[in-house]
N, C-alpha and C positions, 0 to 999 in steps of 0.2 A: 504493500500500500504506500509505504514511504518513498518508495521508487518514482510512483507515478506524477508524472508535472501537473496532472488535475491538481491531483491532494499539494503537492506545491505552490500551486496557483491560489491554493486557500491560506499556505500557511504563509509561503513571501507577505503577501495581503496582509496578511497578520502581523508578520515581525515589521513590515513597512509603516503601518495604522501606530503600531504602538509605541517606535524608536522616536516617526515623524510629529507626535501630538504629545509628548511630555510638557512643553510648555503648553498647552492645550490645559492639559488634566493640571496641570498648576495652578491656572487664572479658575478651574471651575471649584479648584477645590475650594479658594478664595471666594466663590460668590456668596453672597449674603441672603441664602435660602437654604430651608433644610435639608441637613446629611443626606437624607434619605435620598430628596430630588438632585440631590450633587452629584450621588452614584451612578441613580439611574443616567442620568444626564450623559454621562462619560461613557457607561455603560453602550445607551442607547444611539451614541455619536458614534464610538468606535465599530459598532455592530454596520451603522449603516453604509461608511467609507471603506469597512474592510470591504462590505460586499459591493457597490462599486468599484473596488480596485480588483478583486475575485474577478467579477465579470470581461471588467478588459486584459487581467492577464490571461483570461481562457481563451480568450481569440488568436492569442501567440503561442496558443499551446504547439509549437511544430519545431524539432529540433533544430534548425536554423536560427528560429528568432526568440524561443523562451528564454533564454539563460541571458542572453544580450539585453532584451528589455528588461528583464528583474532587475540586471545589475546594473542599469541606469537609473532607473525609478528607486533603487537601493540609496545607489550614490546620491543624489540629486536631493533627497528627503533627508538623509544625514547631516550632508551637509548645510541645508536648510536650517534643521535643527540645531544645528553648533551655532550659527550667525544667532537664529534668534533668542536660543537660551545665552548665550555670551552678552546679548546686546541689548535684549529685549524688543528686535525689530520686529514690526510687521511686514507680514508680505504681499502686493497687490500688485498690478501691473505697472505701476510708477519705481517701485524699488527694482524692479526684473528690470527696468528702463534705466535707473542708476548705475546696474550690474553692466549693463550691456556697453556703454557708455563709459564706464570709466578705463582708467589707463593706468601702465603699468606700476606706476610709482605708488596710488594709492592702492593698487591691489598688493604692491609687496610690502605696504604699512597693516596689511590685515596678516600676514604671514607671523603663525607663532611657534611655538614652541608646542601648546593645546591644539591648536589644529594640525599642525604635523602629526599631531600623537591621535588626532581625533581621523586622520585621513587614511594611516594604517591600521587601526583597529575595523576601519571600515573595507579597505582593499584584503584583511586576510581573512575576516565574514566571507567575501567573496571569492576567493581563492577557493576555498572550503566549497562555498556552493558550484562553482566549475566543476569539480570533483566528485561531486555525485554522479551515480551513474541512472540521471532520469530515463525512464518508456514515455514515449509520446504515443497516442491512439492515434492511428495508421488507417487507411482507406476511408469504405464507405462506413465500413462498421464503426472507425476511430469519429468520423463526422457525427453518425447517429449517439457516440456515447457522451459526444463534445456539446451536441445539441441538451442533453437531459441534464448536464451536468449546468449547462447555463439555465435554463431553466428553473431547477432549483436553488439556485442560485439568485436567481431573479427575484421568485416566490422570496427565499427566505429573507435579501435583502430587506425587498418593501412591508414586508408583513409586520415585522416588530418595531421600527419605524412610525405604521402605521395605525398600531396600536396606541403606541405613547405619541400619537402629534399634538394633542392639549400639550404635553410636556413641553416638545422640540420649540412652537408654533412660540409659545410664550417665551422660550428662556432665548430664541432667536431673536423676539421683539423687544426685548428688555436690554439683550447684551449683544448690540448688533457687529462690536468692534471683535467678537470671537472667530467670529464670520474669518480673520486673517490669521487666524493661528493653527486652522481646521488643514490641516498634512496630509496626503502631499496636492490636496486638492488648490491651497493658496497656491503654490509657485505653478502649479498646470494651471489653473486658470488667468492665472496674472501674464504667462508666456502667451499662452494663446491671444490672448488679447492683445498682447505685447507686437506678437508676429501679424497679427490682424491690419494692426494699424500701420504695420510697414508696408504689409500689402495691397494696403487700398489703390484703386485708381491714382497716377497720378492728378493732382489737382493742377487747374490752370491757376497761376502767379498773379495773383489782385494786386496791384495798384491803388496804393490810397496817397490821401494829400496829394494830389496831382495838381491842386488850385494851394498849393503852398508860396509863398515868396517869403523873402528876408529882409526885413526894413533892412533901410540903411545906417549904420548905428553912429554915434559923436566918434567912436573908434571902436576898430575891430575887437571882439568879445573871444578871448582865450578860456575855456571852460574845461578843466578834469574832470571828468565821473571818475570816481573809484568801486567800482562791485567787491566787498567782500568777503571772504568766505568763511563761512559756518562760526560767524561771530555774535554772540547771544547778548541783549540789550541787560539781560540779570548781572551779567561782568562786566561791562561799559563802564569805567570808572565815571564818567559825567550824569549816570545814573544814580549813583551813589552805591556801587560795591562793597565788598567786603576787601577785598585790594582796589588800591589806588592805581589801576591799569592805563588812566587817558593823562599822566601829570603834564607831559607836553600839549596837547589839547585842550586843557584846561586852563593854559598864560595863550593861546595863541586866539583868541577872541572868536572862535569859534560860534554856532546857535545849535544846539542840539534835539534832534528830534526825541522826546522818551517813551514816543504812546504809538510808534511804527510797528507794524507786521507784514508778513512775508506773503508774496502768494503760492509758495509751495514750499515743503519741507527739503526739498532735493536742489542741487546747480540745475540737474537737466531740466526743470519743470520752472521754478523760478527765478532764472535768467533769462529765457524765450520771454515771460510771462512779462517779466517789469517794463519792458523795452515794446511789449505787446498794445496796439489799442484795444484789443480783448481786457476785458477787469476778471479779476480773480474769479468770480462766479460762472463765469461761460469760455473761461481760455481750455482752446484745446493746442496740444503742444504740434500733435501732428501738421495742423491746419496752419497753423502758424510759419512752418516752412512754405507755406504757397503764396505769402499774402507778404508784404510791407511793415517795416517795423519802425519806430520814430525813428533810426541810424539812418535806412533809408531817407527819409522823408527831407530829413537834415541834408545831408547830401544833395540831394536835387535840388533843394534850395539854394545853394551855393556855401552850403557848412563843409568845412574837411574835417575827413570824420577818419580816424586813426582809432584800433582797438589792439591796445598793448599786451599779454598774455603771460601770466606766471601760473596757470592752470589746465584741466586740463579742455581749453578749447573753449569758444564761445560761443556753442550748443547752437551753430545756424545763424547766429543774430548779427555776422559780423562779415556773411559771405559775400556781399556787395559792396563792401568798403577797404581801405586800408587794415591791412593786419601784419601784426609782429607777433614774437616772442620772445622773453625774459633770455633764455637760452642762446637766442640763436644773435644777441647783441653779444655774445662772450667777454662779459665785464670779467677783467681777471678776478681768482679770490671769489666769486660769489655765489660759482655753481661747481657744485658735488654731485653726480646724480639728480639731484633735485636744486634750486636756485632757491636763492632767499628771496624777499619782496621787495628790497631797497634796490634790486636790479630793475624793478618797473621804471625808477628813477633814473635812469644810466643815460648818459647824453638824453636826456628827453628834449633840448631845448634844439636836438638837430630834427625832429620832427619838425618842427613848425616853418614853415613856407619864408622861402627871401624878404618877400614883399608881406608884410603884416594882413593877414585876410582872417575874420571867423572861422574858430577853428576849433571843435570837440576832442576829447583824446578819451578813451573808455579805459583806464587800468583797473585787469581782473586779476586779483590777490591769490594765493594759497593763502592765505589768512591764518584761521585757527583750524584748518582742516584736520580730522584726527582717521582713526586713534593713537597716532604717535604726536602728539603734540609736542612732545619734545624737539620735533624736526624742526618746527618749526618757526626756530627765532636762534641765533648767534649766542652762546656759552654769554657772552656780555650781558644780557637781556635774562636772566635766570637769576630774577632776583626772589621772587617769591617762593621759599621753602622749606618743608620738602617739598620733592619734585617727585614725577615718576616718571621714569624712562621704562618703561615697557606699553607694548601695544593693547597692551590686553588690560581695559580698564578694572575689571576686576581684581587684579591682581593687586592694586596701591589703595592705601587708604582716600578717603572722601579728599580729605587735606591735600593731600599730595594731589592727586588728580586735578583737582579744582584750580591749586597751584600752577602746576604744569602750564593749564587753558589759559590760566591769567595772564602767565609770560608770552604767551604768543599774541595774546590781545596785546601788551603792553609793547610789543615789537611794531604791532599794526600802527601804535599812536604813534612811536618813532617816526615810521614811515610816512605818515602821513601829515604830520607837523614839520618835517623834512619839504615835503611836497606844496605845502604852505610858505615855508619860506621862499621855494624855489619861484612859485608864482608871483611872491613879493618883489621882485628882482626883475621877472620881465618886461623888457621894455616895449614900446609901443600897443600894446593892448590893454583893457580891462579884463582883469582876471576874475577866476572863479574858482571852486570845486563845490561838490558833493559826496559823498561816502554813505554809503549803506550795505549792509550784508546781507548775502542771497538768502541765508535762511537761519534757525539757529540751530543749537546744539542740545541735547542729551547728555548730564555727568551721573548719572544714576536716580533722578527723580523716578519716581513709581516704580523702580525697579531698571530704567530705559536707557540706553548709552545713544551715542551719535545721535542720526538722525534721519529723518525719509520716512516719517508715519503717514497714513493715509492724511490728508489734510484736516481730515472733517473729525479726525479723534488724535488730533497729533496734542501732546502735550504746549503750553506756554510757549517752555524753554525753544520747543523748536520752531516758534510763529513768530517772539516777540523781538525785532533786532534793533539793534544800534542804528542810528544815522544821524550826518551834521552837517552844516554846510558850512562855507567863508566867501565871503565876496570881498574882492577890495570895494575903496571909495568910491573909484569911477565905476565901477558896473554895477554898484548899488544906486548911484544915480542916475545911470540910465534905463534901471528897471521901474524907478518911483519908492523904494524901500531901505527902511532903514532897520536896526537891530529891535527895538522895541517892537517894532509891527512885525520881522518875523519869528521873536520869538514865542507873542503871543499866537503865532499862525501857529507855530512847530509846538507848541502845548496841546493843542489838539489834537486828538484821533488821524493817521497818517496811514496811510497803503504803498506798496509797490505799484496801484491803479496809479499812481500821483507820479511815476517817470516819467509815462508816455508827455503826458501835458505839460511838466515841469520843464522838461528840457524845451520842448518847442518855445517856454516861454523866455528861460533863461537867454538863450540865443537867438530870441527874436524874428521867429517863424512864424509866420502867421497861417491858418487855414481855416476850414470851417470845423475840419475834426477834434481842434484845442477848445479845450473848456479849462475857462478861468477859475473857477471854484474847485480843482485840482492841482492846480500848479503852486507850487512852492512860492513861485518869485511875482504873481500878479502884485500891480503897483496896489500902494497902502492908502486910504482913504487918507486925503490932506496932504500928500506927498505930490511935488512938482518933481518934471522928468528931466533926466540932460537940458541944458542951455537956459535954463529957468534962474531964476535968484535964490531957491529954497536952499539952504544948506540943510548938508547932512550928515550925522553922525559915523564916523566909519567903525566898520567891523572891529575892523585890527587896531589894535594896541599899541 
């Protein structure tokens, strides 16, 4: 009996159901309903995925393809499992989208010591199962005994299921976020979706702002965006921290946003998104490669638009413009495998055109990107500790880990008070910047590391971020604003929706797609513009 790949089909199912759903059976153990419906629960969940996985491994029951598909669906749910009990992630087709999407640097930041040790106990399970000497049922007669066996198989799935659906129907409508922890059904569902939406028809390329122009400004308007990464507004030292992470930020007269959120928990989701005239409630990522993004818009207008790169890649948003990267200026000293962030700065001033013209520059940080945060800031910049240098947050205390994030944040203010200076210096333009981070982080709140949760159940930590701007004098004059009127704006509830319109405002694009009640920089009631008599108070110090 043990021989036969049917009874195999039942038992993989099994060993796969129940390796794949430990975090599963953890969050139910945790619900706050009785023992009794907790068992069932688990019971009744596990009953009904082994027998869909039952079902489709009887279809491959034929020695060519049994052994091959178990030990993928083996592999694949293991693995799964190790990420999400290490990390506390969920899995949906937006994280399948971060997997697919990242590069190699952050994949060898995930490489431990536990997962090595978590990859061979799982390659010599499967060694083991190669080794068997399975019988497949053969001919007409092996089809008719393949057909009975799906059958009952069917029967038994839905039957006890369908007894307990008061059970399932309610603890589904109550705890909908379980829905992503349900093995190995989250990562095939999230893939397919994943692959779905690579395969759609191409889309035809929408054009928007087509009725864009660009005033003529008192002088050309030099603007930095800085995007970034996975830096959380709870450590923002201009928040009020537990470390003093922003102290250069903090003399460089700055306006700080404190009440901003992200529109996705991922780079790949919320970088497309910010730069999107889609708002957070109806952006799709895929659509978004067919269509115009403010860079675009900027552009055509007569902005030169330059997106400088210390990560990995600017997710599409950057394919019609000027693009670099951190790497490929080879600042001596500053890249090891991976590049520190003060290389966004590196000749920056040979970007900008002979002749003085409007001109945007997008620098994308490795920021606080983890889980090696360690990497990421110069021995110099490690002032808060303990520290941990290991990948594996688990492994360091709260202290140390939170340390760690801090110093990388605090390398970020470096850089970017660096970057303020440097504006302060150039001649012939009104200068600018902006800074906001694609999304935040995860240090073990509710149990949860990094970050990439479904949006709609993602923790705080991973919605709430940092952001700030600086204007000099002259392009706070030519916007009509001064510090008081934006920091009462920047006190206010703020979105990633607020890019798109911000920048068209900042750089003085007009069209009919800008809306004034989103833009950071709309002139301030009682402010006079360029060439006026109003004086006005400048940013900087």
């Amino acid at each position: 009996m043990f021989r036969k790949s049917l009874t195999w089909a039942v038992l993989s199912a099994l060993l796969i159901v129940i390796v794949g759903n430990l975090v599963l059976y953890g969050k139910i153990a945790a619900l706050p309903i009785p023992i009794a419906e907790r068992i069932d629960m688990g019971l009744v969940v596990s009953w009904l995925v082994t027998g869909v996985i039952t079902l489709l491994l009887m279809l491959f029951t034929f020695k060519p393809l049994f052994k091959p598909v178990v030990s993928v669906l083996f592999f694949i749910t293991a693995m799964a499992t190790y990420f999400t009990w290490s990390y506390g992630i969920g899995i949906d087709q937006d994280m399948i989208r971060n997997v697919m999407e990242t590069d190699t640097a952050e994949v060898s930041d995930l490489v431990s010591p536990a997962l090595i040790g978590a990859i061979l106990v799982v390659v010599a399970l499967l060694v083991l199962f190669w080794r068997l000497p399975l019988t497949y049922p053969k001919g007409l007669r092996g089809l008719g005994v393949r057909g009975i066996w799906l059958v009952a198989a069917l029967v038994a799935t839905v039957a006890v299921p369908w007894m307990q659906y008061d059970l399932l129907a309610g603890t589904v409508r109550n705890y909908r976020e379980l829905r992503h922890d349900v093995s190995p059904a989250n990562w095939m569902v999230g893939t397919s979706k994943y692959v779905a939406s690579l395969t759609r028809a191409p889309l035809k390329h929408q054009q928007l702002g087509l009725d864009a122009t660009l005033e003529k400004p008192v002088r050309p308007r030099l603007v930095v965006m800085v995007v970034g990464e996975t830096a959380r507004a709870d450590d923002f030292g201009l928040n009020g921290s537990r470390n003093d992470t922003t102290p250069e930020l903090a003399k460089a007269g700055v306006v700080n946003f404190p009440k901003l959120t992200s529109c996705g928990t991922a780079t790949a989701i919320s970088v497309p998104c910010m730069f999107s005239y889609e708002n957070q409630s109806n952006f799709d990522v895929e659509k978004s490669k067919y269509s115009d993004n403010v860079l675009d818009i900027l552009a055509r207008a007569g902005v030169d638009v330059v997106w400088r790169d210390n990560n990995s890649g600017c997710k599409d948003v950057c394919t019609r413009v000027s693009y670099q990267t951190v790497e490929s200026l080879e600042q001596p000293g500053n890249c090891n495998k991976e590049c520190f962030d003060m290389g966004l700065l590196y000749q920056l001033d040979k970007v900008l055109p002979p002749k003085p013209r409007d001109v945007l520059i997008v620098l994308h940080m490795m920021g606080s990107h983890g889980p090696a945060y360690y990497k990421r800031y110069p021995p110099e910049f490690e002032r808060f500790k303990p520290v941990c240098k290991s990948n594996e947050p688990k492994d360091c205390s709260q202290e140390a880990l939170t340390n760690t994030y801090d110093n990388s944040i605090l390398y970020s203010d470096h850089v970017l008070a660096q970057l303020i200076g440097f504006l302060k210096t150039v001649k012939g333009y009104d200068t600018g910047m902006l800074y906001l981070s694609d999304h935040g982080e995860s240090l073990g709140e509710y149990g949860i590391y990094l970050h990439g949760a479904p949006r709609w159940m993602a923790p705080p930590q991973q919605t709430h971020i940092p952001g700030i701007t600086w204007l000099s004098a002259g392009l706070q004059q030519q916007l009509g604003v001064d510090e008081q009127c934006l920091q009462k704006r920047a006190d206010m509830p703020h979105s990633q929706d607020d890019i798109f319109h911000s920048l068209l405002g900042i750089m003085g694009v007009k069209t009919k797609l800008y809306q004034n009640a989103n833009d950071w920089y709309s002139s301030c009631p009682g402010l006079q513009l360029a060439g006026t008599s109003q004086q006005q108070k400048p940013l900087e110090q």
